[in-house]
N, C-alpha and C positions, 0 to 999 in steps of 0.2 A: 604515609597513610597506607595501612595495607586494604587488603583489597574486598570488595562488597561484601559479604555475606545475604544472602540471599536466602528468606527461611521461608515465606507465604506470605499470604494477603493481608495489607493492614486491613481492620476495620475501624470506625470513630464513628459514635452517632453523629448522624446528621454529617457525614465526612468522610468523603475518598480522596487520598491525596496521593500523588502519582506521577511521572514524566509523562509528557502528552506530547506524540512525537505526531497528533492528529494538529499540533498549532501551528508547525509550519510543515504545509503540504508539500508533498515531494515533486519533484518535474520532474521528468525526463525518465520517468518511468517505463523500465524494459518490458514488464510481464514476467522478470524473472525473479527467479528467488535471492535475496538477498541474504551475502554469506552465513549472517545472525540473524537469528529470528530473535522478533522482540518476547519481553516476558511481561505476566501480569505488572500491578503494580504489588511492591513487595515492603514487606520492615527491610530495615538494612542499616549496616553501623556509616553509611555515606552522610553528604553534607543533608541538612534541609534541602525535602524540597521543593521545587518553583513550580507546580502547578497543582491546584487546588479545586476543589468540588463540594460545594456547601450543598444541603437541601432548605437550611433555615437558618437566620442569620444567626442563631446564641452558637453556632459552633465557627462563630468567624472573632466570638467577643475575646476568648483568651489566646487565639492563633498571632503568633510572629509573623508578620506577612513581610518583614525588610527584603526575604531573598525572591519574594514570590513574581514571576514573570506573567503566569497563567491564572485565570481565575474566572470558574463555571458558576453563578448563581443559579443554579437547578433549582428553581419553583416551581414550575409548570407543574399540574398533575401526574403525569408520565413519566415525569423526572423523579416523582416522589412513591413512587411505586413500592412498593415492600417496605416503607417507612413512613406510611400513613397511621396509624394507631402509636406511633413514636412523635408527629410531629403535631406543632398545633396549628392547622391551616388559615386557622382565622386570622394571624396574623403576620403570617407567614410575608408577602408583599410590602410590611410595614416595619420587619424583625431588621430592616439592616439601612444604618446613616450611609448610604454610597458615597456619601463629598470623607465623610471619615476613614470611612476603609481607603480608599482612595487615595487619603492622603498617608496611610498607614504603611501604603505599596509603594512606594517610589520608584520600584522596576516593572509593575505592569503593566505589562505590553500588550498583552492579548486579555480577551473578556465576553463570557458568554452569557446572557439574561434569558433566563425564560418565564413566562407566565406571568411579567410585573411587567405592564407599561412605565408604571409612574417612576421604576428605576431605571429604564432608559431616559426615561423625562430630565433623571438627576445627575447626567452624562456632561451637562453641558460645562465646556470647558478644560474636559480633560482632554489635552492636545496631544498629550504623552502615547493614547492609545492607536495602536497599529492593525489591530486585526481585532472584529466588532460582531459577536452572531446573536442574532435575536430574534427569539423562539416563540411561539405561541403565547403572541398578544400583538394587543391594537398599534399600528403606528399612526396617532395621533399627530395633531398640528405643534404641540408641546412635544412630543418626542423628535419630529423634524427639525422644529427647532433647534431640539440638543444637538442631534447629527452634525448640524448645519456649522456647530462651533468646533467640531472633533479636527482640526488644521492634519493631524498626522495621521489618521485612518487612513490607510494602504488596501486593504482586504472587508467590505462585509458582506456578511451574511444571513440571509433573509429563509424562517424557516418557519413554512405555516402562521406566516402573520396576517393579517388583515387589516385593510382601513377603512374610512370613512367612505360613501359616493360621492366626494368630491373633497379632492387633498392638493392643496400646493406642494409642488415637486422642487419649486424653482431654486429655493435655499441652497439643495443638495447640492448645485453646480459648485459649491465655493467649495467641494471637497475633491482633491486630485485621486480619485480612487484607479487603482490599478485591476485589483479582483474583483469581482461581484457574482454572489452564488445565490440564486433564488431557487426554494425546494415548496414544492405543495403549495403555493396559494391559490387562493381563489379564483375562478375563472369570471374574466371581465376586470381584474382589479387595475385600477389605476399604475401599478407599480413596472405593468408592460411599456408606460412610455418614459418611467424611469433610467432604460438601458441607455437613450441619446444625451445623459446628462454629461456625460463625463468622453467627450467625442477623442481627444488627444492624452489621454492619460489610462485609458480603461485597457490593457493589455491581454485579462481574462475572464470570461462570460460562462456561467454552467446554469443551466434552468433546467430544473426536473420538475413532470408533472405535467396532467392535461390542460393545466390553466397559460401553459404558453402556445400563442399560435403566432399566428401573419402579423397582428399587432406587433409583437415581442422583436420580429424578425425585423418588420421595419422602423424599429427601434436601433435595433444594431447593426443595421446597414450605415448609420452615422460613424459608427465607432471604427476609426481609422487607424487608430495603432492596436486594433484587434491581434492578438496572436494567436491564444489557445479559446477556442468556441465548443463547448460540451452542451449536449443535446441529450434527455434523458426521459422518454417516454412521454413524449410530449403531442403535441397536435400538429408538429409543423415537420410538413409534405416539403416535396419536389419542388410545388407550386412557389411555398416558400423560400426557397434555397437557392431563388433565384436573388436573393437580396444579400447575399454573400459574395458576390462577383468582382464592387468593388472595395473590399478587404483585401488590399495590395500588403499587407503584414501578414494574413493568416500563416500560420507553420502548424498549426495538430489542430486537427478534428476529432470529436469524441462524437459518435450516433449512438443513439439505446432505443430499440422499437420497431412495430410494424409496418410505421408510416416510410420508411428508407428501404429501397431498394435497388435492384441492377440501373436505374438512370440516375440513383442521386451522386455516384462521384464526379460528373458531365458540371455540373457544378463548382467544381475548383477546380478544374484542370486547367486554368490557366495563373490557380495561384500560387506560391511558391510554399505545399504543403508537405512535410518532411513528415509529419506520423497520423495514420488513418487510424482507428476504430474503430469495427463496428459489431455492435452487438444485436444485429439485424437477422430476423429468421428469415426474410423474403431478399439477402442479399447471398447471390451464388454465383454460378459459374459466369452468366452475363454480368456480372458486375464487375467480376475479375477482368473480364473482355472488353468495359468501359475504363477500367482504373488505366488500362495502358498509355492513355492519354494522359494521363499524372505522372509526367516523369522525375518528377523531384521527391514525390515520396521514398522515402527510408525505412519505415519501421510500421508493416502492416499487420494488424491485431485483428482478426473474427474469430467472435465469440458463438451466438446463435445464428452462425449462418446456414447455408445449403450449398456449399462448395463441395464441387466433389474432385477428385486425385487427378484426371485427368484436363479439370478445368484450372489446374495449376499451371500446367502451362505457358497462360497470358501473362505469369511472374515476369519471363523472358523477356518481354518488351519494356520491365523497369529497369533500366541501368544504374539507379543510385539504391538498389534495396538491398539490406543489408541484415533485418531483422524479420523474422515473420513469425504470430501464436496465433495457433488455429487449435481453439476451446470446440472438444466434444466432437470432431472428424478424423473420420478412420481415411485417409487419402490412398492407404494401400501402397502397393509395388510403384504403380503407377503416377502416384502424386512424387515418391521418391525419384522415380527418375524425370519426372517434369523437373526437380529442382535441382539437375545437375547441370539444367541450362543456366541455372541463377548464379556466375559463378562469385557475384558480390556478395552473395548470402555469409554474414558471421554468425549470426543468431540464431538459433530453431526451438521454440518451443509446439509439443505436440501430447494434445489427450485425448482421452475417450475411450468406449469401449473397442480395439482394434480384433476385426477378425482373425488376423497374421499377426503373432510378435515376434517372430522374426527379423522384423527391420530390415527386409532382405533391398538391395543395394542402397540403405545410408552409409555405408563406409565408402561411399564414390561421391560424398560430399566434404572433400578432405579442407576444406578452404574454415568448415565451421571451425568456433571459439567457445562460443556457449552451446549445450544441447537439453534440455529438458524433455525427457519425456514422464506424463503419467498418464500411465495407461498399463492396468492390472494384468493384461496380457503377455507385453513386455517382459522375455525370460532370458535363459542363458544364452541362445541362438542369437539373440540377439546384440552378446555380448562380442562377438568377432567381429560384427562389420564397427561397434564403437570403436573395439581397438584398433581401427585402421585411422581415426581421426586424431591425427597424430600434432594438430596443431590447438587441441581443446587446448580452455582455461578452465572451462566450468563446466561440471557434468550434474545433475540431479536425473537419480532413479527414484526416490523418493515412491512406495508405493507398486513398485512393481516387484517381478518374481526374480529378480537378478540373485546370486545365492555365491557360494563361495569357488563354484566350475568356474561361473562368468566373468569374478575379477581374475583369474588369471588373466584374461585378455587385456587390461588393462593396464600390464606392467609395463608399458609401450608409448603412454600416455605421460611422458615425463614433463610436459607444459602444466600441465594440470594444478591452478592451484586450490580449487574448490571442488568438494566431492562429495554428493547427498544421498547418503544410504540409507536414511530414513523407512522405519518399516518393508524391508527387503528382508529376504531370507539371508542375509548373511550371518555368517559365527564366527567362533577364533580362528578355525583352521585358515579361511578368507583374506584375512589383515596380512599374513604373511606375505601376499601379492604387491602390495603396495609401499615396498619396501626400497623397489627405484623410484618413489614418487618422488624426490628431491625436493621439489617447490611447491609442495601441498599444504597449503598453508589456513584449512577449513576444512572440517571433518566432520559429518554428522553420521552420528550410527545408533540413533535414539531411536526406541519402540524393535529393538532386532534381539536375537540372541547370543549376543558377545556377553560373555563370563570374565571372571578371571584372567585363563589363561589368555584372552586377548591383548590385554595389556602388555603383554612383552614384546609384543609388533609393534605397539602403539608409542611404546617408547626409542623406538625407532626413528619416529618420523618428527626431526627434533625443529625441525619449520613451523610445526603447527604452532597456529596461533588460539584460534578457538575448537572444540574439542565438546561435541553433545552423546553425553552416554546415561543421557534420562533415560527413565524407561527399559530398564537393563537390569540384569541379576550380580553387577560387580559388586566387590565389598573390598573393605579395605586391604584385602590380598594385591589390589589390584594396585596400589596407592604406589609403590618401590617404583615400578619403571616409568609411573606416571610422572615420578618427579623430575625423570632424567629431559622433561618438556621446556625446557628453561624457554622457551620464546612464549611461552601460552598466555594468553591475556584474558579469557575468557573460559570457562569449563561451566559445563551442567551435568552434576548428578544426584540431578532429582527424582525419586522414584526409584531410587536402587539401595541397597545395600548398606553404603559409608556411613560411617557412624560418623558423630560429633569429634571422636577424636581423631579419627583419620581425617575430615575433615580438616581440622587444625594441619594439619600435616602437611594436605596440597597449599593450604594459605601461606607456605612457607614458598611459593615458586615466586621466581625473582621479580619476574614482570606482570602474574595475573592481577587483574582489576576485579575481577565480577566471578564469581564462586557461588553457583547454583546447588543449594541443598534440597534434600526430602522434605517438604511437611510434613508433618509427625502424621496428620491427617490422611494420607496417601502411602502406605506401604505398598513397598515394588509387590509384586506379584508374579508367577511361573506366569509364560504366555504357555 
């Protein structure tokens, strides 16, 4: 089979169909960019495929659902937004036999309802189903019911529902759920002392929203094989966080809010937590000065905090950190050389608007692997002290002023197999630098000014595997030494140039899968 063709967005009334790579959520997430970035959902000459998005059931009457894994019943009003005058609401909740489709899917695993109780009602008995989200509407005593028979549900998800002022809960025990995400509901709902149903199976917990408080907490202070606890703009303080203490499993904390601050890590420092987050505006430099007591953390994330360069420092006292992204802080000279005490640091991401981009002493953090920065500041000066990091694997500039001066420094950087030059001033003369890259095996140089004559460098670097030159002025001038890429699995160039028949051209390379074209709808354009 040769390899995708990639042209634009399908449309179908009443129908977006698509990879949903939102059905099995990721762990172990760095903060960093991953080598590919995904793409819309597209037409393509690929197999059918497995996940699906109805607004109204007649576009599910003539659909093959044999290969389908994924399947969204979008009813809800919201869900139907710009396809209201297309659909018919009135019976929209009544348009679909769920025991029939159901039995039409014999690989569906995952299933999202929104706006229809009485189709969660008609759940009952699919055992088959693993991951469950159900959106604005009632969970009724008939809808728990159904829950109650779902034996292989792993994951659900609870999103702006509502119930009765008084629901039995107790059914729900007879389900071994590992996930459980509550977003938006009600405050006071019954569904807060839901969290202790599932005490020795429940692994992860995320509640967004001011309708979780002290209830919610002392809920899952039961929950003993807790691992990952996600907290997200919700009501629950210090005061609360004292009910996490005995969660002898915790390992990642997720915070989002103003209610956490410099006392809330005092709280797991005696659990065995390997990644913080916290997207905390009132957590700063004393927080950093209470985390010290957390010595098992690994991989610490602030996002809205008030850290500043100097209160870096308190790094020192983590001996197992390894990873650290600090969203929207300039740390300066200063934060840089706080983190030459950290010398477990592999990881560093870093954005914002910086006063200095210079970067003046990160090249005396030679121990990093990954380095992100974005930060518009970020220029060619600061391209000497990268090239001293002579043990990188992953570099993203993505967005800064780095230009075709600053790769020179980077010929030195021969570990390197991921490199994101994404919107930087670079051009052809540039690429010639990267010509000792040997093990570069990820290359992004979409939204820059590479032509043509860049591709003669480019056919140099015969490691690549993936290869983005969306956004660009190449044309099929460029197609000859792209061919000489025999390893490439993956190319985009969308938004440039290549005609249809040079396309056909590169679909000739021996191992690409995925061949990202223009939509006719999108001519490249001079930056």
């Amino acid at each position: 089979m040769g390899p995708r063709l990639l042209a634009g967005m399908l449309w179908l009334a009443g129908c977006n169909c698509g990879d949903d790579s939102a059905a099995e959520p990721a762990s172990g997430s760095t903060g960093f960019a991953a080598p590919v970035e995904a793409v819309p959902p597209v037409v393509d000459d690929g197999p059918p495929r497995t996940t699906l998005t109805v607004q109204h059931g007649r576009a599910l009457s003539q659909r093959v659902l044999d290969e389908v894994t994924g399947l969204d019943l979008a009813f809800a009003l919201d869900d139907r937004l710009g396809q209201l005058d297309e659909l018919d609401a009135t019976d929209v909740c009544t348009s679909v036999d769920l025991p029939e489709v159901l039995a039409r899917a014999p690989k569906l695993r995952s299933l999202r309802i929104s706006g229809c109780a009485n189709l969660a009602a008609a759940l009952a008995g699919a055992t088959w189903i693993e991951q469950l989200t159900l959106a604005e509407l009632e969970l009724d005593p008939s809808v728990v019911a159904a829950l109650a028979t779902l034996s292989g549900l792993r994951r659900l998800e609870l999103v702006r529902v509502t119930t009765p002022e008084k629901l039995e809960l107790e059914p729900l025990e007879a389900l071994a759920l590992r996930e459980v995400t509550m977003l938006e509901l009600t405050r006071g709902t019954v569904l807060e002392r839901a969290l202790d149903l599932w005490p020795r199976t429940l692994t992860r917990a995320r509640l967004v929203g001011r309708w979780a408080g002290h209830d919610a907490m002392l809920s899952l202070s039961k929950a003993e094989s807790l691992e990952v606890l996600e907290l997200e703009d919700t009501r629950i303080g210090n005061f609360s966080l004292n009910q996490i203490k005995p969660l002898s499993r915790l390992r990642e904390i997720s915070w989002a809010g103003d209610t956490f601050n410099d006392n809330s890590p005092l709280y797991f420092r005696e659990l065995p937590v390997v990644k913080f987050s916290c997207d905390c505006p009132r957590f700063g430099d004393g927080g950093l000065h209470t985390l010290r007591h957390c010595e098992s953390v690994e991989v610490l994330e602030l996002v809205r905090s008030s850290v500043s360069g100097p209160g870096l420092a308190a790094l020192a006292r983590l001996p197992a950190l390894k990873q650290l992204k600090l969203v929207d802080r300039d740390i300066g000279t200063a934060g840089l050389d706080a983190l030459q005490q950290v010398p477990t640091l592999r990881w560093l991401e870093l954005s914002g608007d910086f006063a200095d981009g210079r970067m003046e002493h990160l090249g005396s953090l030679v121990w990093l692997e990954r380095l992100r920065l974005h930060a518009p500041a970020v220029d060619d000066h600061a391209a000497a002290e990268i090239g001293n990091l002579h043990a990188l694997r992953e570099l993203d500039l993505a967005g800064t002023q780095i230009s075709d001066v600053g790769l020179a420094a980077f010929a030195g950087l021969t570990r390197l197999e991921t490199l994101v030059l994404s919107q930087t001033r670079v051009t052809n003369r540039g690429l010639a630098h990267l010509a000792t890259l040997g093990n570069l095996r990820h290359l992004m140089l979409d939204h820059t000014d590479v032509v043509d004559a860049g591709a003669v460098h480019l056919g140099q670097l015969v490691t690549l595997e993936s290869l983005r030159l969306d956004h660009t002025l190449v044309t099929d001038a460029a197609i000859e030494p792209l061919l000489k890429l025999v390893q490439l699995r993956r190319l985009d160039v969308s938004a440039t140039v290549v005609t249809p028949a040079g396309a056909a051209r590169l679909a000739s390379l021996p191992k690409l899968t995925e061949l990202i074209l223009a939509p006719e709808s999108e001519p490249p354009q001079a930056r």
